[in-house]
N, CA, C and O atoms as a GROMACS GRO file, in nm:
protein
  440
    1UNK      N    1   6.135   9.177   4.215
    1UNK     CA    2   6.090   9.172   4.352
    1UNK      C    3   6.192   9.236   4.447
    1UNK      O    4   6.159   9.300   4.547
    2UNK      N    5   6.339   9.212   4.402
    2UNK     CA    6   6.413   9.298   4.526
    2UNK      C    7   6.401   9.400   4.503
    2UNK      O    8   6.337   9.459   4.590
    3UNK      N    9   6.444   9.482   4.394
    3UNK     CA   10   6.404   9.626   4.362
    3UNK      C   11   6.306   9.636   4.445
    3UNK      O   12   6.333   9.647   4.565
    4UNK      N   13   6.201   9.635   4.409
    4UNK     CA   14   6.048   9.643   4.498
    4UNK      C   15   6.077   9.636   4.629
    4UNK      O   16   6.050   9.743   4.682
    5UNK      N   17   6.122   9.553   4.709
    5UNK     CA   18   6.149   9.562   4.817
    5UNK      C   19   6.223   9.672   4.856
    5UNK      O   20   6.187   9.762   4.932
    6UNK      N   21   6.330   9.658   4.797
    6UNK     CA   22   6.411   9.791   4.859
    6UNK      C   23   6.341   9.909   4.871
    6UNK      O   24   6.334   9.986   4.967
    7UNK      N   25   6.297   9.913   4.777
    7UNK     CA   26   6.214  10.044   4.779
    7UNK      C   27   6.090  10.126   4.870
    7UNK      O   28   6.046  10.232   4.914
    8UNK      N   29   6.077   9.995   4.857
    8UNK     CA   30   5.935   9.983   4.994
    8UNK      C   31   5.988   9.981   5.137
    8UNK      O   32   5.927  10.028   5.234
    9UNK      N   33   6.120   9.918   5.142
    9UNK     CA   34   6.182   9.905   5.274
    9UNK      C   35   6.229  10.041   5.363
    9UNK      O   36   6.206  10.074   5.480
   10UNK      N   37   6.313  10.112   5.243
   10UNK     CA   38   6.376  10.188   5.249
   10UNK      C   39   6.302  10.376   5.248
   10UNK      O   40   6.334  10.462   5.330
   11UNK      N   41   6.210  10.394   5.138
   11UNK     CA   42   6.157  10.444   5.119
   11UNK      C   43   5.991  10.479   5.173
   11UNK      O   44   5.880  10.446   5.130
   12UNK      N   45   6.041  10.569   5.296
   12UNK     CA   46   5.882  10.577   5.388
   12UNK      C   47   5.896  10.725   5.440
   12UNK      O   48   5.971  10.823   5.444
   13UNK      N   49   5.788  10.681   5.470
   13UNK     CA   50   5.707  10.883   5.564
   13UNK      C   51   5.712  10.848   5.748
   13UNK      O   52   5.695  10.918   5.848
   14UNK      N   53   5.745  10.705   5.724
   14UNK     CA   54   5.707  10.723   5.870
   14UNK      C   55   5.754  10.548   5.894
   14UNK      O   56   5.788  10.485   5.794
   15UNK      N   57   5.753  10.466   6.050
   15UNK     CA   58   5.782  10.308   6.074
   15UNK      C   59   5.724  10.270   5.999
   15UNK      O   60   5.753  10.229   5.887
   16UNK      N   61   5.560  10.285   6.094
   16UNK     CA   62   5.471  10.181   6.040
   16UNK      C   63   5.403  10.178   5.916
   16UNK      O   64   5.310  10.099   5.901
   17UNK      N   65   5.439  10.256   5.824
   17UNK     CA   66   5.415  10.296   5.663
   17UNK      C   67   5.510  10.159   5.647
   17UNK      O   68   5.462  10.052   5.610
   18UNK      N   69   5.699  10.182   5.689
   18UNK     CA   70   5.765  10.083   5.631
   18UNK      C   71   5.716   9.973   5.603
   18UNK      O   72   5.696   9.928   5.491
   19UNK      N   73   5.687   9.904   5.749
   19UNK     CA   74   5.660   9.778   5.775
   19UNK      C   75   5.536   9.722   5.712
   19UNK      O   76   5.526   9.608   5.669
   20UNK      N   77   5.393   9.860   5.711
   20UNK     CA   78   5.301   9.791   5.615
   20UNK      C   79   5.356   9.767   5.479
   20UNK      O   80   5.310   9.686   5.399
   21UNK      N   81   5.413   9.811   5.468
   21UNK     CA   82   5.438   9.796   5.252
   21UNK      C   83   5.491   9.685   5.239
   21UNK      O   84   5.455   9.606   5.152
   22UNK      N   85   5.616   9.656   5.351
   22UNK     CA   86   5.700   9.532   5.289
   22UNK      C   87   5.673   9.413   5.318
   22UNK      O   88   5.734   9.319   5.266
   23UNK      N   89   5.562   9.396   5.419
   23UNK     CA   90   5.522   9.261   5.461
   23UNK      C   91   5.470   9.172   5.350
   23UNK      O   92   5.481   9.052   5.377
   24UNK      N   93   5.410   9.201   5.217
   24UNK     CA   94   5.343   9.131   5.134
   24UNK      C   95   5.458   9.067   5.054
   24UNK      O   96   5.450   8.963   4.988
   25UNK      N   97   5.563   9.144   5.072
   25UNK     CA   98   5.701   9.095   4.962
   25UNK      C   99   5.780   9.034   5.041
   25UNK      O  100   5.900   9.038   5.012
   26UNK      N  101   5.730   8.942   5.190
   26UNK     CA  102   5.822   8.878   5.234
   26UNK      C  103   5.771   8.790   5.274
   26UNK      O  104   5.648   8.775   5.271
   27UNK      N  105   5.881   8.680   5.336
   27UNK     CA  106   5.841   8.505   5.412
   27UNK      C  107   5.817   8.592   5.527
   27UNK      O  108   5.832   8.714   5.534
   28UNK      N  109   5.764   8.483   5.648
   28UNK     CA  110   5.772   8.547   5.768
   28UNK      C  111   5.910   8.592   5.861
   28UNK      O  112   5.937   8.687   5.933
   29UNK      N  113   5.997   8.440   5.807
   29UNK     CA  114   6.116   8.475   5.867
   29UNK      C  115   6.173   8.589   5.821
   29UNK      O  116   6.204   8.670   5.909
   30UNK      N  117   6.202   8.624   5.684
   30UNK     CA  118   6.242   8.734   5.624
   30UNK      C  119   6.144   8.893   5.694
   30UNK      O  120   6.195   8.997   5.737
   31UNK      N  121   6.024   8.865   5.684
   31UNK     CA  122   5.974   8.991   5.784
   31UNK      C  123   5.980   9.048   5.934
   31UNK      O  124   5.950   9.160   5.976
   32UNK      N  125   6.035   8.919   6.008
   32UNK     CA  126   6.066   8.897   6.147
   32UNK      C  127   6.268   8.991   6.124
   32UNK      O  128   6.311   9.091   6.181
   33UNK      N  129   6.331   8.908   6.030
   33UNK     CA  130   6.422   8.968   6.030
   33UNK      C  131   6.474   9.118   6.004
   33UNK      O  132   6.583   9.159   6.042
   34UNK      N  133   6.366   9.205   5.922
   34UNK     CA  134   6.360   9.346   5.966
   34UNK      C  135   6.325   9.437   6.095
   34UNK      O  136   6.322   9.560   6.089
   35UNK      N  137   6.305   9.378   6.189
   35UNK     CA  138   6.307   9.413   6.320
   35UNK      C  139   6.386   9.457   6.409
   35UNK      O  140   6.484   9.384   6.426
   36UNK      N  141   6.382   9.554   6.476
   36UNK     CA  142   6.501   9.604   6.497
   36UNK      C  143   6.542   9.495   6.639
   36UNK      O  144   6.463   9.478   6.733
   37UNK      N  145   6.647   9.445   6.632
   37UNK     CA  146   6.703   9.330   6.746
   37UNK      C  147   6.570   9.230   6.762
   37UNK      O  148   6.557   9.154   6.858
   38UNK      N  149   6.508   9.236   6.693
   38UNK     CA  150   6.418   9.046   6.672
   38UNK      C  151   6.270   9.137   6.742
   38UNK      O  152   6.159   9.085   6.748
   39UNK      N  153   6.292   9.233   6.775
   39UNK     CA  154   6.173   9.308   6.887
   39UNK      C  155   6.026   9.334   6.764
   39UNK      O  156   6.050   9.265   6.665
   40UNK      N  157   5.945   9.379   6.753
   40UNK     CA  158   5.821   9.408   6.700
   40UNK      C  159   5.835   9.558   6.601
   40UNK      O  160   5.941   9.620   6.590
   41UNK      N  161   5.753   9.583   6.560
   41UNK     CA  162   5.736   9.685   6.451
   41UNK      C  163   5.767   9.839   6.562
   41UNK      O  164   5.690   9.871   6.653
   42UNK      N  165   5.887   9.911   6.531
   42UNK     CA  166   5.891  10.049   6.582
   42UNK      C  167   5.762  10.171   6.632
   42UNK      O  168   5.682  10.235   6.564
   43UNK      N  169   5.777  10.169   6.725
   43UNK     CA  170   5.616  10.295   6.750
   43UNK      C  171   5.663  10.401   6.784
   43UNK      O  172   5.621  10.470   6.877
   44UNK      N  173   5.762  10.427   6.706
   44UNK     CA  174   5.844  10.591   6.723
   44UNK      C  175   5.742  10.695   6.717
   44UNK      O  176   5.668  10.684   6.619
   45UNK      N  177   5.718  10.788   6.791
   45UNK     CA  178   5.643  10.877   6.797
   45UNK      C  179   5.739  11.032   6.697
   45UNK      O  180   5.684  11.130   6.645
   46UNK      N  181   5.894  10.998   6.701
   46UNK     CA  182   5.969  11.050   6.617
   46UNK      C  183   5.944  11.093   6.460
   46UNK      O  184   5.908  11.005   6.382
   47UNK      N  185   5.963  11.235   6.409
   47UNK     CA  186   5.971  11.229   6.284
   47UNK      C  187   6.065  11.205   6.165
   47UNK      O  188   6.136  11.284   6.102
   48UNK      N  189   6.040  11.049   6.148
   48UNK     CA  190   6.144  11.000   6.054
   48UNK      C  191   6.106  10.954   5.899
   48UNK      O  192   6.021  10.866   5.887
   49UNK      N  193   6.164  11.007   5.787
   49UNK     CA  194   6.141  10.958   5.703
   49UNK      C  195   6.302  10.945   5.611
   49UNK      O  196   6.410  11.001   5.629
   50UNK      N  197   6.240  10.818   5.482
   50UNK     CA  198   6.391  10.813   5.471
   50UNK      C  199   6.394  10.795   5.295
   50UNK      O  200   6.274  10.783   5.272
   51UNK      N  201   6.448  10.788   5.192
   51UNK     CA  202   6.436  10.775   5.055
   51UNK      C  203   6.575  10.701   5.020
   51UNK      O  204   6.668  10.699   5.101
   52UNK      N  205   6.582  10.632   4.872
   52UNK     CA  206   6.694  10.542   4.851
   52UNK      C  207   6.724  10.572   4.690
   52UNK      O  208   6.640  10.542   4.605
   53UNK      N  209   6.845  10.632   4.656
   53UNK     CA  210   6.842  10.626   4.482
   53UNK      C  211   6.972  10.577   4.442
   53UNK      O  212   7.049  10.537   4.530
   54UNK      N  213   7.006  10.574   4.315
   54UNK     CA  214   7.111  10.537   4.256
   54UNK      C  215   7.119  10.366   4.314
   54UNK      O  216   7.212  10.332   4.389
   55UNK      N  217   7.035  10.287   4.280
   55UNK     CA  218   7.062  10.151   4.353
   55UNK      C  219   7.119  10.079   4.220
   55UNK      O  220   7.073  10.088   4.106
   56UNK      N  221   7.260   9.984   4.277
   56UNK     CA  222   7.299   9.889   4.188
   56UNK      C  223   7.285   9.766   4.280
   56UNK      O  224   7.299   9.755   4.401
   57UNK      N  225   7.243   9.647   4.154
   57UNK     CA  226   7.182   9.534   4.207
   57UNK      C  227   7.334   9.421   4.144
   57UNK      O  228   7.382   9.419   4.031
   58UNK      N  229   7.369   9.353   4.244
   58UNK     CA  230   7.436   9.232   4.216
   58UNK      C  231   7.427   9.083   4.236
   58UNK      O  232   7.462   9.021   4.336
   59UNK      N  233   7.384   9.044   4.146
   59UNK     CA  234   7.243   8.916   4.186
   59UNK      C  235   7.372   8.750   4.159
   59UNK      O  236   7.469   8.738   4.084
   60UNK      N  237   7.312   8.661   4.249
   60UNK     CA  238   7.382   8.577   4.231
   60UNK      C  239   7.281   8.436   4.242
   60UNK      O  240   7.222   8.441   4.350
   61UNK      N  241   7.251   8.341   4.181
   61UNK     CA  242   7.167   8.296   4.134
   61UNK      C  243   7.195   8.143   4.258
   61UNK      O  244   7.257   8.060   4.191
   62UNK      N  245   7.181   8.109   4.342
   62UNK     CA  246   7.197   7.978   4.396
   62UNK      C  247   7.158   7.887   4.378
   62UNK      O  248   7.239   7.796   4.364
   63UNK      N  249   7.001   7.854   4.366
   63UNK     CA  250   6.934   7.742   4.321
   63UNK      C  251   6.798   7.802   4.259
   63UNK      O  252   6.726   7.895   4.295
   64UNK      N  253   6.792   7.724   4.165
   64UNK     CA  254   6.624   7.762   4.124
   64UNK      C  255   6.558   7.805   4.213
   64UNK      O  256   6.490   7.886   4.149
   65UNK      N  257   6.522   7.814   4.323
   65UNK     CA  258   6.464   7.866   4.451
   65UNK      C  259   6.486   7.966   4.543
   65UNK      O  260   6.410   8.019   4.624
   66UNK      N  261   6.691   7.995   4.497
   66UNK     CA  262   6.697   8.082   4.592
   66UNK      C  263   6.788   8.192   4.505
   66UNK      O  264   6.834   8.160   4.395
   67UNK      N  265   6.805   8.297   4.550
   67UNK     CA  266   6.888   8.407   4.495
   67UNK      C  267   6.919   8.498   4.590
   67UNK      O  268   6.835   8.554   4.660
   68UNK      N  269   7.074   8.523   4.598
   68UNK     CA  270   7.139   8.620   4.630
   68UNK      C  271   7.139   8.806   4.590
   68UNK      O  272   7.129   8.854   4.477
   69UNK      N  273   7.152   8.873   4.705
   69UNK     CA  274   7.156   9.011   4.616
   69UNK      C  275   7.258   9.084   4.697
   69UNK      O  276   7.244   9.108   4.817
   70UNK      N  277   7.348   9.114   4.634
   70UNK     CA  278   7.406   9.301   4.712
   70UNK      C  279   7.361   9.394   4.636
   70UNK      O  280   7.382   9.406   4.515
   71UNK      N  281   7.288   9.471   4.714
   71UNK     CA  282   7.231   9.597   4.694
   71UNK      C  283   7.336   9.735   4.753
   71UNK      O  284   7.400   9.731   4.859
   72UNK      N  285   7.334   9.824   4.680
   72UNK     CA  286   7.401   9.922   4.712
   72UNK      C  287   7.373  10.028   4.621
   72UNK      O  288   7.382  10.038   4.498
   73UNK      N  289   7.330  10.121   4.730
   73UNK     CA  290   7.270  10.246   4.713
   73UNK      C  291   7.299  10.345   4.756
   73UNK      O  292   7.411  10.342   4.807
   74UNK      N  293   7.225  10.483   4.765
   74UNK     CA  294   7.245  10.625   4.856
   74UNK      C  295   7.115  10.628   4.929
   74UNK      O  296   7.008  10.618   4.869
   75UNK      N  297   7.123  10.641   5.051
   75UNK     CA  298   7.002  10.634   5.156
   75UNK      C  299   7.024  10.760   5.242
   75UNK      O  300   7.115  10.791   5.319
   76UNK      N  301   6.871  10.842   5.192
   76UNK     CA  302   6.901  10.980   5.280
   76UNK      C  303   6.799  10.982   5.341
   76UNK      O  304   6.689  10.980   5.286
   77UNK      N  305   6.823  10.987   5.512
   77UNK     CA  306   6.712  10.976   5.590
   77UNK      C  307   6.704  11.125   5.648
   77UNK      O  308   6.798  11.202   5.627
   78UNK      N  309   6.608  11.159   5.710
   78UNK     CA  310   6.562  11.254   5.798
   78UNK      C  311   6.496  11.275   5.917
   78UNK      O  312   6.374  11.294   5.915
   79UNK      N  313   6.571  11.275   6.039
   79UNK     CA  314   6.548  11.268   6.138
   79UNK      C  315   6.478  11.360   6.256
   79UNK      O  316   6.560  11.423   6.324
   80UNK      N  317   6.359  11.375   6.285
   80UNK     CA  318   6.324  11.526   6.347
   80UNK      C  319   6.421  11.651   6.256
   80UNK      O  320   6.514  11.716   6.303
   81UNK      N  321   6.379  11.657   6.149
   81UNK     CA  322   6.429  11.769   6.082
   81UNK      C  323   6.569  11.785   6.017
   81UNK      O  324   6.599  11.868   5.932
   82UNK      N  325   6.658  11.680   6.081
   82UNK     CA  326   6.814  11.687   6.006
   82UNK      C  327   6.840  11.611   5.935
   82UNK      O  328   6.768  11.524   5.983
   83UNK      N  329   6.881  11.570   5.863
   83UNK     CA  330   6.892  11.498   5.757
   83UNK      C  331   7.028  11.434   5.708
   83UNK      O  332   7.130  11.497   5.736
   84UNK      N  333   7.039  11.340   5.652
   84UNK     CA  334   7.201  11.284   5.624
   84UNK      C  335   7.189  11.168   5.501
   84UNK      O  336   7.107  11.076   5.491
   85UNK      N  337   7.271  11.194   5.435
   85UNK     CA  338   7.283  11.068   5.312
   85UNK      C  339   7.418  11.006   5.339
   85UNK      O  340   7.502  11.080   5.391
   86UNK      N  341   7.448  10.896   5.314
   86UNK     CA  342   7.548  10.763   5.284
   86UNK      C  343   7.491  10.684   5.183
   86UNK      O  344   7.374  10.665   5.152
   87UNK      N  345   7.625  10.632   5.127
   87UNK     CA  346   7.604  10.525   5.071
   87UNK      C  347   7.574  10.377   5.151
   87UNK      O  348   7.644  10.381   5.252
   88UNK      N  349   7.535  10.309   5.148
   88UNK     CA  350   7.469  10.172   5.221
   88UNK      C  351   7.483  10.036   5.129
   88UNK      O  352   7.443  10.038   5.013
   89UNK      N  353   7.530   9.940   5.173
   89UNK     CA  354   7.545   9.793   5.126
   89UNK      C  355   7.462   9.659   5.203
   89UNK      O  356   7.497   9.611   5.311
   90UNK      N  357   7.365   9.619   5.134
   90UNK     CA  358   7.262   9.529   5.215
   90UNK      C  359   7.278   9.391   5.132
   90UNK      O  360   7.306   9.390   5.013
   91UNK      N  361   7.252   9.261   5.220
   91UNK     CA  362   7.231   9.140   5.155
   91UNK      C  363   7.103   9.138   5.159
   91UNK      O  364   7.051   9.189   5.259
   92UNK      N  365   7.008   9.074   5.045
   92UNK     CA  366   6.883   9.024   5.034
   92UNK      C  367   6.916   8.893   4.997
   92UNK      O  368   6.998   8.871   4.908
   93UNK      N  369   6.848   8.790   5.068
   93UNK     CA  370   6.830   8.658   5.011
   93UNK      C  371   6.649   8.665   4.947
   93UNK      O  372   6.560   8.735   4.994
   94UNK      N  373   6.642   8.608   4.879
   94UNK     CA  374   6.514   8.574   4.822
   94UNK      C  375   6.489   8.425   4.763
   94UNK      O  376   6.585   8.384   4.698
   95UNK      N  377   6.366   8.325   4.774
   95UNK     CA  378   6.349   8.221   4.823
   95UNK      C  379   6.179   8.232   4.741
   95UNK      O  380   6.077   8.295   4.770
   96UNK      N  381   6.219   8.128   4.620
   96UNK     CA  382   6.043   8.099   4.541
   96UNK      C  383   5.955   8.049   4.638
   96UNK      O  384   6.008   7.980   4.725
   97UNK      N  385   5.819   8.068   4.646
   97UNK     CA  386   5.724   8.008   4.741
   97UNK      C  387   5.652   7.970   4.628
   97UNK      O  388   5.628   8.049   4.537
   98UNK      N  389   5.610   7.838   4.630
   98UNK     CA  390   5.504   7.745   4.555
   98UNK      C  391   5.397   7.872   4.525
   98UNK      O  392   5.403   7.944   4.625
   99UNK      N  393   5.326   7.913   4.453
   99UNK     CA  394   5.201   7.945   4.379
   99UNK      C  395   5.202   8.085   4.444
   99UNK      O  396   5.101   8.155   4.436
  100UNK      N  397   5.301   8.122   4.501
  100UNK     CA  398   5.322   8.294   4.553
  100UNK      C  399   5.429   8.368   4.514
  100UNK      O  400   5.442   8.488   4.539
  101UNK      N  401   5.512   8.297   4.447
  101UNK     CA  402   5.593   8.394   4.390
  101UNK      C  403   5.741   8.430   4.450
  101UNK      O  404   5.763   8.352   4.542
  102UNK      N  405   5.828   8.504   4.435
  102UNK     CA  406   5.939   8.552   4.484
  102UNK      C  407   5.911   8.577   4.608
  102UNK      O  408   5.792   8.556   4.633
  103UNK      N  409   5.989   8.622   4.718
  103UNK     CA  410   6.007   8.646   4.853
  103UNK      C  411   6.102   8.691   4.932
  103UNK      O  412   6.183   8.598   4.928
  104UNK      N  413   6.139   8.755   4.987
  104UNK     CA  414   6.230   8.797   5.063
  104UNK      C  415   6.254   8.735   5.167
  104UNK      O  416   6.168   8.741   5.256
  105UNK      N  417   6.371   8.659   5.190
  105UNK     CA  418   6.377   8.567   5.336
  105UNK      C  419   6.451   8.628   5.424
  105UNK      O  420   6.448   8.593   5.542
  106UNK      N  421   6.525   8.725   5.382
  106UNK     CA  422   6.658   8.747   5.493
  106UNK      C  423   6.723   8.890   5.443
  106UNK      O  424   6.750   8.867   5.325
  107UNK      N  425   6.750   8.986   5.463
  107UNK     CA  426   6.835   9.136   5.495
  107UNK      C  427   6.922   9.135   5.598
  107UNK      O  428   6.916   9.096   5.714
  108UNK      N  429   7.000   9.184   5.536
  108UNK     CA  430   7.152   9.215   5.642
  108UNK      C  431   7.215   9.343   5.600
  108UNK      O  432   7.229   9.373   5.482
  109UNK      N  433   7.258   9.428   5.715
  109UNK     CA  434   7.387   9.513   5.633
  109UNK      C  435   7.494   9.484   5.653
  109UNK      O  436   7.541   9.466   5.765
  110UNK      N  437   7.574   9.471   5.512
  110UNK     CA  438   7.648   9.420   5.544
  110UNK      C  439   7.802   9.532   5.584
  110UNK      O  440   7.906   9.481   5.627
   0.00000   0.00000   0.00000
């Protein structure tokens, strides 16, 4: 499920592509927390798209319910036409939901 997420998070043609993909792989709080400053889904009229490879996953197991991740990858976005890659370091928390499965509660960069 984090893989998946990342991927979906990270990897778009456009905002509101992002935000549709990753909402199904998250809690609400965890989907509220991809927002940029707590505000609503981006309506950039901007051409942005962005891709993510080479990801290493470092998982840390807290409770049957919850799990830790540092993720760290290469994220090359493209901005009205210019483009730039870095490497990037993110926390995922993820959090079992009764009869739904894994979840994403929380992203940070760290």
């Amino acid at each position: 499920m984090n893989r998946k997420f990342l991927k979906s998070f990270f990897t778009y043609n456009n905002p509101i592509e992002r935000y549709q993909n990753i909402k199904p792989l998250m809690t609400k709080a965890g989907y509220k927390a991809t927002h940029p400053s707590g505000n609503g889904i981006p309506q950039s009229k901007e051409n942005v798209s962005s891709s993510i490879s080479n990801i290493k996953l470092f998982k840390h197991q807290v409770s049957k319910s919850e799990i830790e991740f540092l993720n760290e990858f290469k994220i090359s976005t493209n901005y009205n036409s210019v483009g730039s890659t870095e490497r990037m370091v993110v926390k995922t928390e993820l959090v079992y939901v009764e009869g739904v499965g894994w979840r994403v509660n929380d992203i940070y960069v760290v």
